[in-house]
C-alpha positions as CSV (number, residue, x, y, z in Angstrom):
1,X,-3.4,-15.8,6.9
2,X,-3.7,-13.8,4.2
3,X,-6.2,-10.9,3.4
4,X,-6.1,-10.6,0.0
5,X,-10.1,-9.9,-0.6
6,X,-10.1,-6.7,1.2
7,X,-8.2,-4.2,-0.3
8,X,-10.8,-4.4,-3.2
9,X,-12.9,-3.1,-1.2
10,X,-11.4,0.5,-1.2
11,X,-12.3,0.2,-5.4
12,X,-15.2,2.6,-4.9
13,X,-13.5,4.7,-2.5
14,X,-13.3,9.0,-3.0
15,X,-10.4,9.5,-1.4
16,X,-8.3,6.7,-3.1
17,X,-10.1,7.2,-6.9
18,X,-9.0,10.9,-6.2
19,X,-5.4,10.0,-5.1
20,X,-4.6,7.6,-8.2
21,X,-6.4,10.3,-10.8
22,X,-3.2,12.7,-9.7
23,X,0.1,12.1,-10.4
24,X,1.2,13.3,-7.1
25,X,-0.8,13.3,-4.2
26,X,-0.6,13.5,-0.7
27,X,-3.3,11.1,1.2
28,X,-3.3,10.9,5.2
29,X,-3.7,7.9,6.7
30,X,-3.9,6.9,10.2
31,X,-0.7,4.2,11.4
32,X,-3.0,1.1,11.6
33,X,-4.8,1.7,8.0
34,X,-1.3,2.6,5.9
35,X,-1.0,-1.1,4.7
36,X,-4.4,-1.8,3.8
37,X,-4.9,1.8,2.0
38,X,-1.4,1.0,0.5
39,X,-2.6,-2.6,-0.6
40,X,-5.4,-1.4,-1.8
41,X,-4.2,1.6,-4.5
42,X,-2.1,-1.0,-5.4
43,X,-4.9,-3.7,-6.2
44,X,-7.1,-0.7,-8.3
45,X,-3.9,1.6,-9.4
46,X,-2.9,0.6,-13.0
47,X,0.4,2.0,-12.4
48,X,3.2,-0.7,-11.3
49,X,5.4,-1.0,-9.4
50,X,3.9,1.5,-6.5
51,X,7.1,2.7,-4.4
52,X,6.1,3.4,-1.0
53,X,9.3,5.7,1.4
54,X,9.6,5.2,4.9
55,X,11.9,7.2,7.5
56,X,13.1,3.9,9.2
57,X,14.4,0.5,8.1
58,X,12.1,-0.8,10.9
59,X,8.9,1.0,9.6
60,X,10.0,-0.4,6.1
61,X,10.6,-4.0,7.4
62,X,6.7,-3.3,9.4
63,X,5.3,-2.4,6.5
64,X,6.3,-5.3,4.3
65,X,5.2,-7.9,7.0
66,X,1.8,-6.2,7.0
67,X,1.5,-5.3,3.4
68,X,2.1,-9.6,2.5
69,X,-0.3,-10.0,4.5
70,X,-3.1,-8.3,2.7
71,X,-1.5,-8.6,-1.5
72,X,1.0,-12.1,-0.8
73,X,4.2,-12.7,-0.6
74,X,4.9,-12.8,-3.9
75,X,4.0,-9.0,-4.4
76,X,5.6,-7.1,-1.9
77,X,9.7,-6.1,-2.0
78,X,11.9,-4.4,0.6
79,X,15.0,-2.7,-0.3
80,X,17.5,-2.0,1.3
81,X,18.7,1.3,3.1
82,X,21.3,2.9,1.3
């Protein structure tokens, strides 16, 4: 099931209209909202692609699984560790 409405909804949100008028910003986020904040800079950001680093190949491989689920399949990449 896929989410894809909801990350609009952050559009008129301070925080994230603040974060994407920087070009490097820091934003905190709690564990359980990082996908849906993430999916949702990416649905108002202009910028593209959005890179997003995490410590772990399993928080990477997390992240993607819940990222799809809010923007698609077709719109979320993992690479690789190095």
């Amino acid at each position: 099931m896929h989410l894809t409405s909801l990350p609009k909804l952050l559009r008129d949100e301070p925080a994230v209209l603040e974060v994407l008028g920087r070009s490097s910003a820091v934003l905190a986020v709690p564990e359980p909202a990082r996908a849906f904040t993430i999916a949702g800079l990416s649905e108002v950001s202009r910028r593209s692609p959005l890179v997003v680093a995490v410590p772990t190949s399993g928080d990477a491989e997390r992240l993607v699984r819940d990222l799809t689920t809010f923007l698609g399949d077709d719109e979320v990449d993992l690479f690789p560790a190095w």
